[in-house]
C-alpha positions as CSV (number, residue, x, y, z in Angstrom):
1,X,84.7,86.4,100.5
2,X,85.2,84.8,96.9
3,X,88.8,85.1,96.0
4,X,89.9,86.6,93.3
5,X,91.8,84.2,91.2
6,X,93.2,84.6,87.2
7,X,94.5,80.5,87.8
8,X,94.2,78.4,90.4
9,X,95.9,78.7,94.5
10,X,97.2,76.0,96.0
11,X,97.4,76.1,99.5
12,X,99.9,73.2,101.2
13,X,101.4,72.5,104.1
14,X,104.0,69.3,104.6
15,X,104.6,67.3,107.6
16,X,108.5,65.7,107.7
17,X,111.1,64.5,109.2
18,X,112.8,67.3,110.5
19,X,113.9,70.7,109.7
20,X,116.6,70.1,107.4
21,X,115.8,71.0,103.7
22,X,119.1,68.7,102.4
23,X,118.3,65.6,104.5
24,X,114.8,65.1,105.7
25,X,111.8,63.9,103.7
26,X,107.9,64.1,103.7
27,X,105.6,62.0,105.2
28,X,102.6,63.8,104.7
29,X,101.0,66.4,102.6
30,X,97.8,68.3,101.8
31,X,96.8,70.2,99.3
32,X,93.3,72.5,99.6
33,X,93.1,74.3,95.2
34,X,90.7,76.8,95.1
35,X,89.5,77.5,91.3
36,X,89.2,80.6,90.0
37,X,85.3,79.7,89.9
38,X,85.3,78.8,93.7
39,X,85.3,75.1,93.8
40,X,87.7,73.4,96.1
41,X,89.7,70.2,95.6
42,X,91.5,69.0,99.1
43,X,94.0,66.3,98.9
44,X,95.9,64.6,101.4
45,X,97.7,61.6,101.1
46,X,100.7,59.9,103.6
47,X,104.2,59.4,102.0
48,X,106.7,56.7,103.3
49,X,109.8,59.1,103.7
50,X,112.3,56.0,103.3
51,X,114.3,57.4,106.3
52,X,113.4,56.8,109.9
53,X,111.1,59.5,111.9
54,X,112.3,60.8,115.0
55,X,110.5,60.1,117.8
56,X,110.7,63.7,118.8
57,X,108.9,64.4,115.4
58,X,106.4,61.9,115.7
59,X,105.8,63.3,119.2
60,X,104.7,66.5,116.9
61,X,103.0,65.7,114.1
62,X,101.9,62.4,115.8
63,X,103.1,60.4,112.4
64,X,105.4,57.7,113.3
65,X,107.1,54.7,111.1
66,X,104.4,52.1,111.7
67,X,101.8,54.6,109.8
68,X,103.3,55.0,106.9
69,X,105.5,51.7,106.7
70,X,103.3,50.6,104.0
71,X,102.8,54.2,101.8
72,X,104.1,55.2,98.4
73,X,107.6,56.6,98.9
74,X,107.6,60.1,96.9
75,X,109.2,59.0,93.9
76,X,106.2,56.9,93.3
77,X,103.6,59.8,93.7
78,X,106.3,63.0,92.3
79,X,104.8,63.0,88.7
80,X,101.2,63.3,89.9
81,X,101.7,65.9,92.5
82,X,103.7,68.1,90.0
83,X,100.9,67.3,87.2
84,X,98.1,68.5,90.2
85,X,100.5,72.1,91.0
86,X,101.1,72.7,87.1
87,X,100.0,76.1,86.4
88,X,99.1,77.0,89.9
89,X,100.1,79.8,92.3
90,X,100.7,78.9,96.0
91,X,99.8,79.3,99.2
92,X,100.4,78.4,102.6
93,X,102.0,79.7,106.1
94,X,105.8,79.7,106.3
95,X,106.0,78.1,102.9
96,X,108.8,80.2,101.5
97,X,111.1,79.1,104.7
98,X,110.8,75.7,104.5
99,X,107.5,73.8,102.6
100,X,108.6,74.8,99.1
101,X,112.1,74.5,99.1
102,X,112.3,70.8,101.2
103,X,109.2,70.0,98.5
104,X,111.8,71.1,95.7
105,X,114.6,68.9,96.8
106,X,112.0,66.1,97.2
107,X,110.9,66.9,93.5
108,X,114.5,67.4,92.0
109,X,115.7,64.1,93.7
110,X,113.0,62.7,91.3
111,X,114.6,64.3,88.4
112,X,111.6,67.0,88.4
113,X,112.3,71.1,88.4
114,X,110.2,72.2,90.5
115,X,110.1,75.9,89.5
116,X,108.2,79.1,91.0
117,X,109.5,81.4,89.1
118,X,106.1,82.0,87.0
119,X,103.9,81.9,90.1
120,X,102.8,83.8,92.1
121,X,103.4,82.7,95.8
122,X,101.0,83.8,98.5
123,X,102.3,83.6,102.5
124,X,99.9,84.0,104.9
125,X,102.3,84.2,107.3
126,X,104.3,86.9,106.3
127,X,101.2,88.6,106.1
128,X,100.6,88.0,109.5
129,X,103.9,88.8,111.2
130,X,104.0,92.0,109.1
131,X,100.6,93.1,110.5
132,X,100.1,91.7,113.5
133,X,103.2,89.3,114.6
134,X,101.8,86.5,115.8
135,X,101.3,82.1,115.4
136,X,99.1,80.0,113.1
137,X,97.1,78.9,115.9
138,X,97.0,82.8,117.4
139,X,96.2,83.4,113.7
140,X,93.4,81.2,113.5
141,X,91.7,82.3,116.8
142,X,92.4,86.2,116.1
143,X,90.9,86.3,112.3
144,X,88.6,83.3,112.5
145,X,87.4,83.5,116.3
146,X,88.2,80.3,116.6
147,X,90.0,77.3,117.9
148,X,92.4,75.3,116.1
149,X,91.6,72.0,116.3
150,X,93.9,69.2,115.3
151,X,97.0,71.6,114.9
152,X,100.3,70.4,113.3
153,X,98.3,67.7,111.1
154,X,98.9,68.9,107.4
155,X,94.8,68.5,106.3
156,X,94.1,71.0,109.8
157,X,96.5,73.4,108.8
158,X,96.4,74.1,105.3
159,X,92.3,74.2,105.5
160,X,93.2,76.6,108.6
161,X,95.5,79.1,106.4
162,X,93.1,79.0,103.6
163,X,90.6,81.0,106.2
164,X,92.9,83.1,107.5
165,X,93.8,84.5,104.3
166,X,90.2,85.5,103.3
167,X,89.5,86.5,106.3
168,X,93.0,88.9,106.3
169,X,91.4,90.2,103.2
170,X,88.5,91.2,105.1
171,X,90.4,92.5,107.7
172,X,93.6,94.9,105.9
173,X,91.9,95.3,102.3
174,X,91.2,98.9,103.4
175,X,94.4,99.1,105.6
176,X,97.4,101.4,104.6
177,X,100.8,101.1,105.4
178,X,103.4,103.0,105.4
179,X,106.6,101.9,103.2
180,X,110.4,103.0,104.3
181,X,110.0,105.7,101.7
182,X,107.1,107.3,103.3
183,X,104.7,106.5,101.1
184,X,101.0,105.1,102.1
185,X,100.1,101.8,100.2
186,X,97.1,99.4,100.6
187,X,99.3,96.1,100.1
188,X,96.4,94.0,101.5
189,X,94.4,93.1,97.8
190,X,92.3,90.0,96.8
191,X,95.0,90.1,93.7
192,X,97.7,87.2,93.8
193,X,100.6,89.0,92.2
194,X,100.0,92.3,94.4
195,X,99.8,89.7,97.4
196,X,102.8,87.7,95.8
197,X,105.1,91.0,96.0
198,X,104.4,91.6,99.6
199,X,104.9,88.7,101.5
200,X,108.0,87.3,99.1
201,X,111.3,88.0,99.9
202,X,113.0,87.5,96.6
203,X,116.2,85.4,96.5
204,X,117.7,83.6,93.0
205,X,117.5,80.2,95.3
206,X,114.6,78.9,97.7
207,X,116.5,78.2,100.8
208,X,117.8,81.6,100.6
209,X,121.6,80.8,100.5
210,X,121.7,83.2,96.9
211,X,119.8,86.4,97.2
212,X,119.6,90.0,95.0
213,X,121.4,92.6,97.0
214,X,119.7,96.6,95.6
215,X,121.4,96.4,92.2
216,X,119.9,93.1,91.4
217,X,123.2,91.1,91.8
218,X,123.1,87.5,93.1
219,X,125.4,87.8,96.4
220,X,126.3,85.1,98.7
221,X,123.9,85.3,102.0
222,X,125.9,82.9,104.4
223,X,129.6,82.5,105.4
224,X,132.9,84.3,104.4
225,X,131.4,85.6,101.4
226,X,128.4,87.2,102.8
227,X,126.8,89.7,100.6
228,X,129.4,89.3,98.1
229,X,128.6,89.2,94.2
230,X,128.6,85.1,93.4
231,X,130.2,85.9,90.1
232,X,133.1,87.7,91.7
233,X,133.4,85.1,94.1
234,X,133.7,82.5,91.4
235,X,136.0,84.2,89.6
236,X,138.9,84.6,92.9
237,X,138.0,81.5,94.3
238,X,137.1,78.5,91.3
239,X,137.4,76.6,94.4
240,X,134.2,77.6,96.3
241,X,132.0,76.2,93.8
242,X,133.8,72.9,94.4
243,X,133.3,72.9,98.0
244,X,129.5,73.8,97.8
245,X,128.7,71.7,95.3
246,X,130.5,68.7,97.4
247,X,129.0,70.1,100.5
248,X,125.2,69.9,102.1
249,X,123.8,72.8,100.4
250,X,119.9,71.9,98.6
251,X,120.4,70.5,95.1
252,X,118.3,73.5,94.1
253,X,120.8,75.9,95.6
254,X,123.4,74.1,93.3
255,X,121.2,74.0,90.1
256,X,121.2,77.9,91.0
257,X,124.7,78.2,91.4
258,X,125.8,76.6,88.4
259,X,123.2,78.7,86.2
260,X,125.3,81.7,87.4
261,X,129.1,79.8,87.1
262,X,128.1,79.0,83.8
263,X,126.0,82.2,82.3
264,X,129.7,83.7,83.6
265,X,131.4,80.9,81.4
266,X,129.3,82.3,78.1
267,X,129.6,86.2,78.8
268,X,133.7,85.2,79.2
């Protein structure tokens, strides 16, 4: 199956340092866009992370200091990867959890916004959980038949996710489901926005600390404050924006927050 693309899809994954969005960094990415005409550019490239990698890690992704020692650090390679992604949609598996926003704070450390809020962003793995609830290498043998070789290297996996997605398509295109109201739908399209709105989760920040509660206010989704209106919260407690914006929140979160602190500010 020939996707059907209006711009191009970027499928990524990103190998790290850890888990933590704030304080680990990249060591490897790859990149599989597939043109709207069909033609595939893969890029992969090692990135020295300027931070030590656990052994534990390593132990993973099978990356360790020694192999990337002499690499570009990311600061060195930001400009080209964001020229590469301009005017793309995404893809990948998990992405919205972790890949895009640790690859925004990477990219906003470089002085670079890295923005979504004009693409459309396709998860296979949301896909997945929601129809079937499984893993990527489950995934891989249960729509492709096959085994994954080489998992939890970035080239392996994003190729691997690329397949599963078409062959999802195959798979649910003609699948209904039934939506909280009732209703039958057919979310399952080879259309990137109708794929975009079923497998995000939409939240004003990437990490997910700010989200839209069912009026479409930004509210708080962690702590004390939990599912409070960020505005109001701002406005009792000036204080609270001090302590985030001091604290180990993504830089991304706090570009958010102070959009809303100071859109409040203006309508004052």
């Amino acid at each position: 199956m020939k996707l059907n693309l209006k711009r191009p899809l970027v499928f990524f994954d990103l190998e790290t340092t850890g888990t933590d969005i704030c304080k680990d960094r990249i060591v490897e990415y790859s990149l599989l866009k597939v043109m709207p005409d069909g033609q595939e550019i893969l890029q992969t490239r090692r990135i020295n992370p300027t931070i030590p990698i656990p052994l534990e890690t390593s132990l993973i992704h099978n990356i360790y200091d020694e192999d990337v020692k002499d690499c570009a650090p990311f600061k060195q390679v930001a400009r080209e990867l964001d020229q590469f992604l301009k005017g793309c949609d995404l893809g990948g598996y998990n992405l919205l959890r972790f890949d895009i926003p640790l690859l925004a704070e990477e990219f906003l450390r470089c002085g670079i916004d890295f923005d979504i809020d004009n693409r459309n962003v396709v998860d296979a793995c949301r896909i997945f959980h929601q129809m079937e609830q499984r893993t990527l290498s489950a995934a891989y043998r249960y729509y492709c038949d096959k085994k994954l070789e080489n998992a939890h290297s970035a080239e392996a996996d994003t190729v691997a996710t690329y397949h599963i997605l078409m062959a999802q398509l195959d798979r649910y295109e003609h699948t209904a489901v039934e939506t909280a109201a009732g209703v039958e739908e057919f979310p399952i399209q080879n259309n990137m926005e109708q794929l975009h709105k079923f497998t995000v989760q939409k939240s004003a920040d990437l990490s997910g600390r700010i989200v839209y509660n069912n009026v479409g206010q930004e509210v708080f989704n962690f702590g004390k404050h939990k599912n409070v209106p960020v505005e109001d919260v701002l406005q009792k407690e000036p204080g609270y924006y001090d302590w985030m914006m001091k604290s180990e929140f993504p830089l991304q979160t706090k570009k958010v927050l102070t959009r809303i602190r100071l859109r409040k500010v203006q309508l004052s």
